[in-house]
C-alpha positions as CSV (number, residue, x, y, z in Angstrom):
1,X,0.0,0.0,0.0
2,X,1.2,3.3,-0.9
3,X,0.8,6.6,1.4
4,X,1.2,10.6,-0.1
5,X,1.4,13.4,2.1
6,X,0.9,16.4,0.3
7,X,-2.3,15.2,-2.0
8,X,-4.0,18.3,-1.9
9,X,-0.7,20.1,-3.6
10,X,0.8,20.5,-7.3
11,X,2.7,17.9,-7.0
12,X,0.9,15.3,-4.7
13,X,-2.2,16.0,-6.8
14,X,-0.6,14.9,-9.8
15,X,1.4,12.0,-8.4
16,X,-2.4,10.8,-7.2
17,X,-3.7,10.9,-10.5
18,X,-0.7,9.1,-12.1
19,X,-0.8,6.6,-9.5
20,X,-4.5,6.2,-9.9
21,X,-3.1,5.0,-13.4
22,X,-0.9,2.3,-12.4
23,X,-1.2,1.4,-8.7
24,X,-3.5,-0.2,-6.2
25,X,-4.2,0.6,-2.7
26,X,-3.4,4.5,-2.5
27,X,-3.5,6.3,0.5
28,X,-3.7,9.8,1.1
29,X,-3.5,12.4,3.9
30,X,-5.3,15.8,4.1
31,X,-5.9,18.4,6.8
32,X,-8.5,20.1,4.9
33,X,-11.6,18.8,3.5
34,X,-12.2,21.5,0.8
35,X,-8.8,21.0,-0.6
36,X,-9.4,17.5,-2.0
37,X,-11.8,19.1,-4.0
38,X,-9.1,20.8,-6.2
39,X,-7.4,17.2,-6.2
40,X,-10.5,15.6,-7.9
41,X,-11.3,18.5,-10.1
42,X,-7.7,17.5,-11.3
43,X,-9.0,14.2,-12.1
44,X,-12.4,15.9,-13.6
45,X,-9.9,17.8,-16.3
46,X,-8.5,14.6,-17.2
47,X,-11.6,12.7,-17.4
48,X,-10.5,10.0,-14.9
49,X,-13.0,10.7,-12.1
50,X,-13.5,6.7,-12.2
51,X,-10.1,6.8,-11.1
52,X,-10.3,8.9,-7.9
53,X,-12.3,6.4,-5.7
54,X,-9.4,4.4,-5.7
55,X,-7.6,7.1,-3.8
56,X,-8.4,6.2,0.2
57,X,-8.3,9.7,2.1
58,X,-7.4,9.8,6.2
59,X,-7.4,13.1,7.8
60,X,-3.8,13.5,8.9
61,X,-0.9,16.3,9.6
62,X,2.6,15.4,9.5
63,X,2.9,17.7,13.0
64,X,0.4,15.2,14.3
65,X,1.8,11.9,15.4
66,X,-1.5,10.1,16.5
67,X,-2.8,11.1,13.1
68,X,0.1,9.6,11.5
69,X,-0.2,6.8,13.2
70,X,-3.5,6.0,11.7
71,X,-2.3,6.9,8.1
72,X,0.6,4.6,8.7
73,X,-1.5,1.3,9.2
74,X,0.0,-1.4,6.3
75,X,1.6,1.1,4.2
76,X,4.9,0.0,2.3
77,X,5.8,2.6,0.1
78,X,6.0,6.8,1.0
79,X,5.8,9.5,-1.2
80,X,6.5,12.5,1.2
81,X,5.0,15.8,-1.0
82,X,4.1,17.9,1.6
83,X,5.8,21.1,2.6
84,X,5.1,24.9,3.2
85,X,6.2,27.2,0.4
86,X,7.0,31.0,1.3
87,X,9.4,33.5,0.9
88,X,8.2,35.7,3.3
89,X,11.0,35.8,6.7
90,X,8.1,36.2,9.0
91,X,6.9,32.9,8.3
92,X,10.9,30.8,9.3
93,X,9.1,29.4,12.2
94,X,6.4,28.1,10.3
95,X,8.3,26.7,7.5
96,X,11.1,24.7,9.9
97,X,7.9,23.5,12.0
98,X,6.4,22.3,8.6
99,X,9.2,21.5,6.6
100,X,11.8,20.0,8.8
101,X,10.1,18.6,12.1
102,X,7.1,17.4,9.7
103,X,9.8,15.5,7.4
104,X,11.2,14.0,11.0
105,X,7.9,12.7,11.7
106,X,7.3,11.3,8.8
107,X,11.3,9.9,8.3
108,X,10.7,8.2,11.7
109,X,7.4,6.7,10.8
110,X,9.1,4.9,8.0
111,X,11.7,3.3,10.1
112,X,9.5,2.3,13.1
113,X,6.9,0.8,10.3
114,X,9.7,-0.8,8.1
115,X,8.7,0.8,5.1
116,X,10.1,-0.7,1.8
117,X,11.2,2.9,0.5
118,X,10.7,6.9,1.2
119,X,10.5,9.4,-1.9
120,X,11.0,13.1,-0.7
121,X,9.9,15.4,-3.0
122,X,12.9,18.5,-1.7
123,X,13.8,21.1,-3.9
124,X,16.6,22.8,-6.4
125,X,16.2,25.8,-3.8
126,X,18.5,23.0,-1.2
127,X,21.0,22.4,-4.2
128,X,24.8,23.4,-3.0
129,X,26.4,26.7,-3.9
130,X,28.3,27.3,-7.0
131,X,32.2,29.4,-6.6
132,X,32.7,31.9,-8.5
133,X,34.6,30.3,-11.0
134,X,31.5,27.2,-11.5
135,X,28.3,27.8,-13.5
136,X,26.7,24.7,-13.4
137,X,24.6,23.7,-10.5
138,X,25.1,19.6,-9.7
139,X,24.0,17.1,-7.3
140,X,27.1,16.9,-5.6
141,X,28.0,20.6,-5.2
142,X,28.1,21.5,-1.3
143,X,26.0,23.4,0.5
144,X,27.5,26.9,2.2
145,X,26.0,27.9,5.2
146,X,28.0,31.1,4.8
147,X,25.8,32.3,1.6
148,X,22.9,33.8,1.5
149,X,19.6,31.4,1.3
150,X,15.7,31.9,2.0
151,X,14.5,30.3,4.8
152,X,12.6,28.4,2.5
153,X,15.6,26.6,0.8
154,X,17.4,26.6,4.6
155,X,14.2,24.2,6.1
156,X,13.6,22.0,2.5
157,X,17.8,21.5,2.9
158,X,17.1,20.4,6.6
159,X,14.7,18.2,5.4
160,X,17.1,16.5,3.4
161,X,18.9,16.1,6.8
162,X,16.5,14.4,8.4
163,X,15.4,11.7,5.2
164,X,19.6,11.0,5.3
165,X,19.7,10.5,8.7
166,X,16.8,8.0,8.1
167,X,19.1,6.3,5.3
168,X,21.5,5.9,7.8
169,X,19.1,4.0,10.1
170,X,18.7,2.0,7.2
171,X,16.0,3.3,5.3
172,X,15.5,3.0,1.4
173,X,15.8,6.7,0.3
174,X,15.3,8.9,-3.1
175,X,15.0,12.2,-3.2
176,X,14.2,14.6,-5.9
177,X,15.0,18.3,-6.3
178,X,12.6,20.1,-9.0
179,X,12.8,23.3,-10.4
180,X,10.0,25.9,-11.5
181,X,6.9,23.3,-11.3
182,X,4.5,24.0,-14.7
183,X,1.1,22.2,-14.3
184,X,-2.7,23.0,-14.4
185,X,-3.7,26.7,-13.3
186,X,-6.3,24.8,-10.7
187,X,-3.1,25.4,-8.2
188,X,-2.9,29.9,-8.3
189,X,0.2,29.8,-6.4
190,X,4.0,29.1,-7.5
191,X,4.2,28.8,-11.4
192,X,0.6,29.3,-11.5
193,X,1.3,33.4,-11.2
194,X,3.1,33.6,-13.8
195,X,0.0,33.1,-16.1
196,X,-2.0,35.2,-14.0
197,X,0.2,38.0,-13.7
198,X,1.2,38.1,-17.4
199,X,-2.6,37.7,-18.5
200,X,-3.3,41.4,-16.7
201,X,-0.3,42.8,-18.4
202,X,3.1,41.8,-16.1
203,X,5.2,44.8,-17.3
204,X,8.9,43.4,-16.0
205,X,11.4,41.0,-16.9
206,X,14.8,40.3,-15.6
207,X,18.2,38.3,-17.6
208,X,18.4,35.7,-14.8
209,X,17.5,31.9,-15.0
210,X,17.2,28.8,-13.2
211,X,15.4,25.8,-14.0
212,X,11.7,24.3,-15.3
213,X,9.7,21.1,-15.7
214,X,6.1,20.1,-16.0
215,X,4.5,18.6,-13.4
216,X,3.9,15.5,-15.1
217,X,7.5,15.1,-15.5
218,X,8.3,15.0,-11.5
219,X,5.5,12.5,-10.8
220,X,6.6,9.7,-13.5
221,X,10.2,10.3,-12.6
222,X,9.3,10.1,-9.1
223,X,7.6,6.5,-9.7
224,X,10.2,5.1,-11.6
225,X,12.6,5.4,-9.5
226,X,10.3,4.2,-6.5
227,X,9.9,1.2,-8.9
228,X,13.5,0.9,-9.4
229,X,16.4,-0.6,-7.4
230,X,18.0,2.7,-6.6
231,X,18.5,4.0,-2.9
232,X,21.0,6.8,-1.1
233,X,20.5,9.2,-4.3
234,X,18.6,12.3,-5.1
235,X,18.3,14.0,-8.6
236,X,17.7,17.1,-9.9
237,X,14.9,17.4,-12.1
238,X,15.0,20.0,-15.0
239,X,13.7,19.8,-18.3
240,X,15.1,23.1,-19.8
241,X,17.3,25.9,-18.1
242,X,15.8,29.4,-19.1
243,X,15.8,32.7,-18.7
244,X,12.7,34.8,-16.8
245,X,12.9,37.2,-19.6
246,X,12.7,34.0,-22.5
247,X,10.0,32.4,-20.3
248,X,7.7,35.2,-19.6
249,X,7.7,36.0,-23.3
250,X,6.4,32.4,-24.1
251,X,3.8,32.8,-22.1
252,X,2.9,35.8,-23.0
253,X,3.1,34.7,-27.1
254,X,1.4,31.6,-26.2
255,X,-1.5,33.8,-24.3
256,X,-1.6,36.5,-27.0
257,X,-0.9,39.0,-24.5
258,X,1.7,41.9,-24.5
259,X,5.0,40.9,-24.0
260,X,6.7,43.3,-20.6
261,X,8.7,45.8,-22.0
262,X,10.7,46.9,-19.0
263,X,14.0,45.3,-17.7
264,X,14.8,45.3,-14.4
265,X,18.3,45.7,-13.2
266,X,20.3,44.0,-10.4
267,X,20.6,47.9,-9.1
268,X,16.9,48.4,-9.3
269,X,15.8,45.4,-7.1
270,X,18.3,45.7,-4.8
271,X,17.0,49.3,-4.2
272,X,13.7,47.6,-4.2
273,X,14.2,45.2,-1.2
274,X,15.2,47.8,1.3
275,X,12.7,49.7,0.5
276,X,10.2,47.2,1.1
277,X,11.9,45.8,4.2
278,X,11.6,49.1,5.4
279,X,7.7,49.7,4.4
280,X,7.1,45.9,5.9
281,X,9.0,47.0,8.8
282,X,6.8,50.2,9.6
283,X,3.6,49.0,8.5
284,X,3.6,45.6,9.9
285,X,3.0,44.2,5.9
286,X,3.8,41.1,3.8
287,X,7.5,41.5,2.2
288,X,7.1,41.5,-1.3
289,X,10.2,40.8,-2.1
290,X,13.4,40.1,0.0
291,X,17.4,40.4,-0.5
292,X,17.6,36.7,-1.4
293,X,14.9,36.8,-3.9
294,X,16.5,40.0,-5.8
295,X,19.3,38.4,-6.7
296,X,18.1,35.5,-7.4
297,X,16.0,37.2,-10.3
298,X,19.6,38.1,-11.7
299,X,21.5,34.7,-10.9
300,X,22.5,32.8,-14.0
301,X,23.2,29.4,-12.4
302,X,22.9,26.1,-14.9
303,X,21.6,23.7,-13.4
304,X,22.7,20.2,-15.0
305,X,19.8,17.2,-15.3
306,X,22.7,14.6,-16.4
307,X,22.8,12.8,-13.2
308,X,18.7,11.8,-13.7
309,X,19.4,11.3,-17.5
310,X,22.2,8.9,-16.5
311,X,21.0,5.1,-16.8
312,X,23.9,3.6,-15.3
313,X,23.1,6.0,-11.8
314,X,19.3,6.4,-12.4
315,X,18.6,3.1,-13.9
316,X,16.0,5.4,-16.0
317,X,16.2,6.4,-19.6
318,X,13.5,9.2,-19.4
319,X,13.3,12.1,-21.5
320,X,11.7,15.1,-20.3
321,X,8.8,17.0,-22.4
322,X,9.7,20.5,-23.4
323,X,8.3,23.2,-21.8
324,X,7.2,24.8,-25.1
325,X,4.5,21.8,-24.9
326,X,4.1,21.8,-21.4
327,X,3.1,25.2,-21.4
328,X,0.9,24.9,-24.6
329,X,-0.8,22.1,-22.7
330,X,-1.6,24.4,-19.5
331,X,-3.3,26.8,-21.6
332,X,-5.2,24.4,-23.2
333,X,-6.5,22.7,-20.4
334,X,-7.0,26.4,-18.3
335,X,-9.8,27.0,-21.2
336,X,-11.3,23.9,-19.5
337,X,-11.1,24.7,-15.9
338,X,-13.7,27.6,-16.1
339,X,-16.1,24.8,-17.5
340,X,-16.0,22.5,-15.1
């Protein structure tokens, strides 16, 4: 029997529906009821709703062990997909509560039940840190605790922590660090603004890059190498590496929308994020934007997909759709979502 956290996510949403397609016995946890509706509305656009009864749903937090011990009952195989996402530094507490302490739980849960094998779903953010003289981003490059990170990328690299240590009790392990997620625009969030914001005219762009993948992508990867013999290793998972000035000009050609015509510069946003630390600061407000995301809206890291690619570590031979029809496939499909 196989358990998902995170079901009600991107990503866990996705990996239901796929395993829906080629598994038996699913199990999945949620906190809140109205959320699963966004999972089988998923299932609606794909017309497989036959598909989402086989999905058996236990009310559950990872920050909740009785819960967990529920969920756990004759599971064998863990997909661990839940995590909070923010950039905002007010919310560090919640996001090492969530993100670290919740990956614990469920990293202990495994070893106390003898599950077969753990899939933790982490994050390019908890990737290492290029020198000056390297520009691309591997597997193996160390992580400085000297550089600057978000908090975000500081509690998913803990997490990591925590599903090694659980290696190291003898737990089977995989872990998997996407980039820029593309999937349906039921999920508003994450790469879901970018159509929004670009659909009501998003006048900026900036020369950095980092890396993208469709959704679908990261779930089938995800399975395969649950299904395969390989243990102790973690992948990045990248289809392209692109600019945010070449991607939010597809989107914007693929929407028929005005393409921005305003570059920012690494001056400007630096200027930006002291201002709004200081506006956040007075008035009690959200951060907008912080000194780690500014430059990341400039960085030019490559990050390199040949570890995943590579048969003979990743017993896979997968190729990766490109994100010209990934992202054709999201606009088709967002047509559908206001009929439903």
């Amino acid at each position: 029997m196989i358990l998902v956290t995170g079901g009600t996510g991107l990503v866990g949403a996705h990996l239901l529906l796929h395993l829906a397609e080629n598994e038996e016995n699913i199990v999945a946890i949620y906190r809140n009821q109205k959320k699963i509706e966004k999972t089988k509305k998923l299932f609606s656009l794909y017309n497989k709703e036959h598909l989402f009864a086989k999905i058996q749903w236990i009310k559950a937090d990872i920050l909740d062990i009785p819960s967990l011990e529920i969920a756990f009952e004759n599971i064998e195989y863990v997909y661990h997909c839940a995590a909070q996402i923010s950039f905002n530094p007010k919310d560090e507490n919640l996001l090492r509560k969530v993100n670290i302490e919740g990956t614990a739980n469920i990293v202990n849960f495994c070893i106390d039940k003898n599950i077969k094998k753990l899939c933790h779903v982490s994050s390019i953010a908890a990737l290492g840190d290029l020198k000056e003289t390297e520009t691309i981003l591997t597997e193996e490059i160390e992580w400085n605790p000297e550089s600057l990170h978000s908090d975000y990328a500081i509690t998913k690299y803990g997490a990591e922590m925590e599903v090694w240590r659980g290696q190291q009790e003898g737990l089977n392990v995989v872990i998997v660090n996407p980039g820029v997620i593309f999937g349906t625009t039921l999920w508003k969030d994450g790469s879901g603004e970018f159509f929004t914001k670009i659909k009501k005219g998003f006048p900026f762009f900036t020369k950095g890059s980092t890396g993208y993948i469709g959704v679908f992508d990261v779930v089938k990867t995800m399975h395969l190498l649950m299904k395969s013999t390989v243990s102790g290793e973690r992948f990045s998972l990248i289809s392209e590496n692109l600019s945010f000035e070449e991607i939010i000009f597809k989107i914007a050609d693929k929407l028929n929308v005005k393409k921005p015509t305003f570059e920012v510069k690494p001056w400007m946003t630096s200027i930006a994020w002291r201002l709004d630390w200081l506006v956040s600061t007075v008035f009690r407000s959200k951060r907008k934007i912080t000194k780690y995301g500014a430059n990341s809206l400039h960085s030019k890291e490559i990050i390199s997909n040949q570890k995943i690619k590579n048969p003979e570590i990743s017993g896979l031979n997968y190729e990766f759709q490109s994100i010209d029809s990934v992202l054709d496939e999201i606009i088709t499909l967002d047509k559908k979502i206001n009929t439903l």
